[in-house]
C-alpha positions as CSV (number, residue, x, y, z in Angstrom):
1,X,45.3,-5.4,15.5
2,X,42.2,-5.8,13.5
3,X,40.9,-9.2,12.2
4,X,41.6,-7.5,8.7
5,X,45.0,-6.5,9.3
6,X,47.6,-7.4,6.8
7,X,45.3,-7.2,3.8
8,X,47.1,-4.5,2.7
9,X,49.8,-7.1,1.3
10,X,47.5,-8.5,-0.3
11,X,46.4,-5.6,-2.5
12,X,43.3,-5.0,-0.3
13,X,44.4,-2.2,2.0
14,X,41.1,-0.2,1.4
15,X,39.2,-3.1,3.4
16,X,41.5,-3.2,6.3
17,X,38.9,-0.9,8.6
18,X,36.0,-3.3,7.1
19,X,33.0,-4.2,10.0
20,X,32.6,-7.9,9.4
21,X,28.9,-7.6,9.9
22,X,27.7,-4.2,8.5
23,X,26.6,-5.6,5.3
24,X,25.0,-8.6,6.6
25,X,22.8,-6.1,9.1
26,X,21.3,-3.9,6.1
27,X,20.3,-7.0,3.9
28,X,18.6,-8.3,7.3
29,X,16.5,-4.9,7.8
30,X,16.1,-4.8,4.1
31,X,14.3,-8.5,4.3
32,X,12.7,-6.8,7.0
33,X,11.1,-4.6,5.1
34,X,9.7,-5.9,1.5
35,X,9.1,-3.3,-1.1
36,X,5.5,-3.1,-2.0
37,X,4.3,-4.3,-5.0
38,X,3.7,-2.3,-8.4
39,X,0.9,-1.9,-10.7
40,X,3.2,-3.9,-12.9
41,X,3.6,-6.4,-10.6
42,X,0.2,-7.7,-10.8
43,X,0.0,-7.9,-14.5
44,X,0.9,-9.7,-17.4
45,X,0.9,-9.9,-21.4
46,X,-1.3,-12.3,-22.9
47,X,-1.6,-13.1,-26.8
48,X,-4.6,-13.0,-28.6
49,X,-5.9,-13.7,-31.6
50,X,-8.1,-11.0,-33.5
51,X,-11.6,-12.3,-34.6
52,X,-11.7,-9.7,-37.2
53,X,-8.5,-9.8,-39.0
54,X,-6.8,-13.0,-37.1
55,X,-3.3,-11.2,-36.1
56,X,-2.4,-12.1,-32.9
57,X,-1.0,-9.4,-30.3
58,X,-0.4,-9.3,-26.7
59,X,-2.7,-7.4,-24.3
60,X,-1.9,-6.7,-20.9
61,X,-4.0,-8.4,-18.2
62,X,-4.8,-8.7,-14.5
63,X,-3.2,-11.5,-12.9
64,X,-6.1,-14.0,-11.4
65,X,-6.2,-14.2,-7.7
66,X,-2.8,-12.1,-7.6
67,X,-4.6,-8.9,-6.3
68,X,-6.6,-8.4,-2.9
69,X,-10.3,-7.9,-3.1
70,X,-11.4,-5.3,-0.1
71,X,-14.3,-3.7,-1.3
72,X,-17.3,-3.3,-3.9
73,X,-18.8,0.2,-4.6
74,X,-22.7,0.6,-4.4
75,X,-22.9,-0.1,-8.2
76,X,-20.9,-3.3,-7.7
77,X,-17.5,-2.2,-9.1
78,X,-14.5,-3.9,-7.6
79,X,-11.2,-2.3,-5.4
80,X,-8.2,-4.2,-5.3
81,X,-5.2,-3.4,-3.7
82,X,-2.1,-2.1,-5.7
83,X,-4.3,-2.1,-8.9
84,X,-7.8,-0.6,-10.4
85,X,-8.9,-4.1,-12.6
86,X,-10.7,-1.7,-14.5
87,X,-8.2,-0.5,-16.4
88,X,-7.7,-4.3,-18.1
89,X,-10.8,-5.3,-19.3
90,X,-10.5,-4.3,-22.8
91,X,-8.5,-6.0,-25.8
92,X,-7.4,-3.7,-28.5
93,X,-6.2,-5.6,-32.0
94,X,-3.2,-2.9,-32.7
95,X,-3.4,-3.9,-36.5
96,X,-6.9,-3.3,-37.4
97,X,-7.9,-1.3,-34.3
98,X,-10.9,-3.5,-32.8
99,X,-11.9,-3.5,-29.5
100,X,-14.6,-4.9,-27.0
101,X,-14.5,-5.6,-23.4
102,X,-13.2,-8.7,-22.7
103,X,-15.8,-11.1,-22.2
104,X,-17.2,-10.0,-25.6
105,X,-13.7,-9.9,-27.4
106,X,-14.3,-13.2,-29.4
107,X,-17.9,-13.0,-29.7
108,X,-17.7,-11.9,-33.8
109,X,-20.2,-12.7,-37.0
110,X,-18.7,-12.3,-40.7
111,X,-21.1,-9.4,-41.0
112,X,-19.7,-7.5,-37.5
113,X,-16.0,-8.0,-38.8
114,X,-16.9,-6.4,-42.2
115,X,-18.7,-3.5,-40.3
116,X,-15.3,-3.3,-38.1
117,X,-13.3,-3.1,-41.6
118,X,-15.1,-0.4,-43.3
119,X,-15.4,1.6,-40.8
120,X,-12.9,1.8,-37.9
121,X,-9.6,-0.4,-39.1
122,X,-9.1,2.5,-41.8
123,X,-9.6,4.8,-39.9
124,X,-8.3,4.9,-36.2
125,X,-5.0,6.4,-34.9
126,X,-4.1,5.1,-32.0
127,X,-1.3,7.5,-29.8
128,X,2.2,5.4,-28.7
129,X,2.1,4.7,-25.2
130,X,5.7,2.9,-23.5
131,X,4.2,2.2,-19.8
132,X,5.1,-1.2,-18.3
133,X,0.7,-0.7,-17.3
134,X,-1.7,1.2,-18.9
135,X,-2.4,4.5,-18.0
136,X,-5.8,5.9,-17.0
137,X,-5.8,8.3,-20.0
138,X,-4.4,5.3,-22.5
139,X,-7.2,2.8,-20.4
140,X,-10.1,5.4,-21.3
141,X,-8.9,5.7,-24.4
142,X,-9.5,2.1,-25.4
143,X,-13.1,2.1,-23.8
144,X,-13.7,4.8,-26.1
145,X,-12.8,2.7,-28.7
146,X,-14.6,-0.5,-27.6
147,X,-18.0,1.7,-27.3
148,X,-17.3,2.9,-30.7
149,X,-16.6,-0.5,-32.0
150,X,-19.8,-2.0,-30.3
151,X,-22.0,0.8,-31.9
152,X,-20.3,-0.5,-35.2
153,X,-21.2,-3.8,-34.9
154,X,-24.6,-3.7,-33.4
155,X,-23.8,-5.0,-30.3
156,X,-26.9,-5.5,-27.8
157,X,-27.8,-3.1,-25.1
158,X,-26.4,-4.7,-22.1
159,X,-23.2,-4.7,-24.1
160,X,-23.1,-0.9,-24.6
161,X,-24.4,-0.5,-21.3
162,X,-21.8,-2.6,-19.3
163,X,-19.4,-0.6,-21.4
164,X,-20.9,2.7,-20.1
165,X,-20.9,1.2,-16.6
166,X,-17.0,0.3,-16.3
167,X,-16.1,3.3,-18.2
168,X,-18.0,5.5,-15.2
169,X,-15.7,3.4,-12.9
170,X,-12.9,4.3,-14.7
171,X,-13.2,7.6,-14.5
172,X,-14.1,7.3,-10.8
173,X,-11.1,5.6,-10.1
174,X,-8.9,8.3,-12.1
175,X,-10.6,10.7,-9.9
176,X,-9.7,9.1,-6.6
177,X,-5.9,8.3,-7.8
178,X,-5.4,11.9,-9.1
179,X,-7.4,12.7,-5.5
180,X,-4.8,10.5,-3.7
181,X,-1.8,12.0,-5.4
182,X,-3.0,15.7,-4.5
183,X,-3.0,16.4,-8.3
184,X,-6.7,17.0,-8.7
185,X,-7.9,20.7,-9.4
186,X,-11.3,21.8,-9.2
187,X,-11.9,21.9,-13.1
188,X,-10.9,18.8,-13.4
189,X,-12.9,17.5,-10.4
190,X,-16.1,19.2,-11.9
191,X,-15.5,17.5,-15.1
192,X,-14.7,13.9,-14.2
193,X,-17.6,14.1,-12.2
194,X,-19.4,14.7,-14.9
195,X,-18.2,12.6,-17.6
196,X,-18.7,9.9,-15.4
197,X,-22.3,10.9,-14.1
198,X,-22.7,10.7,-18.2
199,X,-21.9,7.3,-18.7
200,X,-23.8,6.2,-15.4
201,X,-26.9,7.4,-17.0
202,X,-26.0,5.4,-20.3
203,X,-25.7,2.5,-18.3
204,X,-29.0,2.9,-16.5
205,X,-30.7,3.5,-20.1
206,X,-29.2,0.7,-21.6
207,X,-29.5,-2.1,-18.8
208,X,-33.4,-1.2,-18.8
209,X,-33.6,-1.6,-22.8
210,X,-32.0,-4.6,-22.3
211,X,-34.0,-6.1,-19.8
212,X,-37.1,-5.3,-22.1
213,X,-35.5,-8.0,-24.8
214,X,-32.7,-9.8,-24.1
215,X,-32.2,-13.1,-21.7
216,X,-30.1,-14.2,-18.6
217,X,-27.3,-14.2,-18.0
218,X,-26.4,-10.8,-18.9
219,X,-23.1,-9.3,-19.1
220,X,-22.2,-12.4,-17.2
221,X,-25.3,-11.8,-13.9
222,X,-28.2,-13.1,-13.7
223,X,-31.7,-11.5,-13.3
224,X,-32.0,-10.7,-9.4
225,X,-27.8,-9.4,-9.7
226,X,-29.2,-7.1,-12.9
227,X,-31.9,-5.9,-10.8
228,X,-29.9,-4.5,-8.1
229,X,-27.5,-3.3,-10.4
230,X,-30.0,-1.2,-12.2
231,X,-31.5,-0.3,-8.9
232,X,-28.3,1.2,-7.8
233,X,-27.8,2.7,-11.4
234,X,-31.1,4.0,-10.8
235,X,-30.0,5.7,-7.2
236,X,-27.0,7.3,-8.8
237,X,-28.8,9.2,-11.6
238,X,-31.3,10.2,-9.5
239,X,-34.1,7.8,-10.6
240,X,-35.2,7.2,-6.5
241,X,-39.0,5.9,-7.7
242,X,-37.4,3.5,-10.1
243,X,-34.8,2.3,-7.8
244,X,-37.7,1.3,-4.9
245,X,-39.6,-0.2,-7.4
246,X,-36.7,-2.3,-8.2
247,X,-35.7,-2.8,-4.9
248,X,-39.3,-4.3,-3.5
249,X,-39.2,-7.0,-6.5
250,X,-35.8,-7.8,-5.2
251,X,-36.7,-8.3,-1.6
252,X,-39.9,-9.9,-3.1
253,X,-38.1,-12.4,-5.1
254,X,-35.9,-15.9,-4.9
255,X,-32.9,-13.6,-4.9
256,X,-30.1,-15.3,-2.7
257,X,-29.4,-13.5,1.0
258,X,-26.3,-11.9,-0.2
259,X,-28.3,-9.9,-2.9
260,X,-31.3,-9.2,-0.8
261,X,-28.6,-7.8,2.0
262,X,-27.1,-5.8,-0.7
263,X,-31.1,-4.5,-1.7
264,X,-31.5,-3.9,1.8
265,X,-28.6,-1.7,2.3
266,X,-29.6,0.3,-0.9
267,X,-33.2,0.5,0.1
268,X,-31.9,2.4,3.5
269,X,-29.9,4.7,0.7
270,X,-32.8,5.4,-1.2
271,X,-35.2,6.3,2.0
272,X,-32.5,8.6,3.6
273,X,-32.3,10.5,-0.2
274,X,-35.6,11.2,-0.3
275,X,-36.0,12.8,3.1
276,X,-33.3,14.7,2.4
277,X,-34.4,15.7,-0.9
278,X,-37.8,16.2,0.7
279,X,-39.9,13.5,-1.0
C-alpha cells in the first residue's frame, strides 16, 4: 500500500499514485537555474516635470548601478549587459512634444520654451508605442526629436554634437542586436552603416566648433576627455592627420594615465590605418 492510499475516501482518489517529492525536485532545479533578466528588468518610470509647459509625465529610465558595465567602444560609448543605456537618455514631454537628452532636459530660458511652442508643440505627431522598454525604432525616434528640438532652441554645439554622437551609438547598437538576432539583411546593413557614419561626422563637426567657443566641462568631460573623444571622432570619419594631432597634445598634456592609456591605444589605431591606407 502506498503512503497515499485511502485518499480516495476522502474525495482525493486522483492523488493516490502522487510521488511525495516530485514537485519539491522541479522547484529545486528551477532555483537552480534563475531566469535572466529582461530589458524591463533594469528599468523604471520616473516623473518629470516639463520646463516648457510644466506637465509632468513619466519617462522610462535606466536603473543606476542595476546593469553591468563590460566594455567602452573606441568613441567612449558604454555596453551593459541585458540593456543598451542608450536607448534612455532622452525625455520626451508627451503634451507639448519637447525633447533633449537628459542632462540638458531642464536646462530652459523663457525665450527657448516660446521657440519650442511655435514651432514643434503644434506640430509633432508622435506614433503609440505599448512596450514595457523602448524600442530601437521608438528610441531613434525621440533623438530625432531632441536634435530637432535643440536646433529650435539654439542649443550650443557640443549639445547638438553629443546628440549626433549617442544617436551614432544607437544605431550601432540596433545594428549589432538586429546582427545578434540574425535579422539583419544587407540593405539594411549598408544603410545603418551609413546613417550612423552620418551622425559621427556631425559629432566630429560639432565638438570642434565647440571647442573653438565654449568652456569645460562639456557635455559633462572635461578638456583632455573632449580631446580624445574628438581624436577618436576624428579616426572614425577618417580625419587620421587631425586625430594625431590631437593625440600628441594628449600625451603632451596633464591628462590623467587612464586617458593617456586610452590616447595611446588610439595612437597605435591611427599608425596601423595609415600603413594600411598607404600614408
Amino acid at each position: 500500500m502506498g503512503i497515499f492510499s485511502g485518499l480516495k475516501n476522502m474525495g482525493l482518489g486522483d492523488m493516490e499514485g502522487s510521488d511525495l517529492f516530485a514537485e519539491e525536485e522541479k522547484v529545486e532545479q528551477a532555483a537552480a537555474e534563475p531566469a535572466q533578466p529582461e530589458e524591463k528588468d533594469f528599468i523604471y518610470d520616473k516623473t518629470y516635470t516639463c520646463p516648457v509647459c510644466d506637465s509632468s509625465f513619466t519617462s522610462r529610465v535606466m536603473k543606476t548601478g542595476k546593469a553591468k558595465l563590460v566594455s567602452m567602444d573606441l568613441d567612449l560609448r558604454p555596453r551593459y549587459v541585458g540593456i543598451d543605456a542608450t536607448k534612455y537618455d532622452v525625455e520626451l514631454c508627451p503634451h507639448c512634444k519637447f525633447a533633449a537628452l537628459t542632462r540638458y532636459f531642464t536646462a530652459m530660458t523663457p525665450a527657448q520654451a516660446n521657440l519650442i511652442k511655435e514651432q514643434i508643440s503644434n506640430k509633432v505627431k508622435l506614433q503609440p508605442h505599448t512596450e514595457d522598454y523602448y524600442t530601437y525604432e521608438e528610441a531613434m525616434e525621440r533623438y530625432k526629436l531632441a536634435l530637432v528640438c535643440a536646433m529650435v532652441k539654439k542649443a550650443k554645439n557640443s549639445e547638438k554634437a553629443y546628440i549626433c554622437l549617442k544617436s551614432a551609438w544607437l544605431l550601432r547598437g540596433y545594428r549589432e542586436d538586429l546582427e545578434s538576432k540574425r535579422q539583419l539583411l544587407p540593405q539594411q546593413r549598408e544603410e545603418l552603416t551609413q546613417q550612423e557614419m552620418e551622425y559621427l561626422q556631425n559629432a566630429f563637426k560639432g565638438f570642434v566648433e565647440a571647442q573653438k567657443s565654449e568652456r569645460y566641462p562639456m557635455c559633462g568631460m572635461d578638456e583632455y576627455t573632449m580631446d580624445y573623444l574628438t581624436a577618436a571622432l576624428a579616426y572614425e570619419v577618417g580625419e587620421l592627420d587631425t586625430a594625431s594631432q590631437y593625440v600628441s597634445r594628449l600625451l603632451a598634456s596633464a591628462a590623467n594615465n587612464r586617458v593617456k592609456d586610452k590616447a595611446r591605444d588610439l595612437k597605435e589605431q591611427i599608425v596601423a590605418k595609415k600603413k594600411e591606407s598607404g600614408n
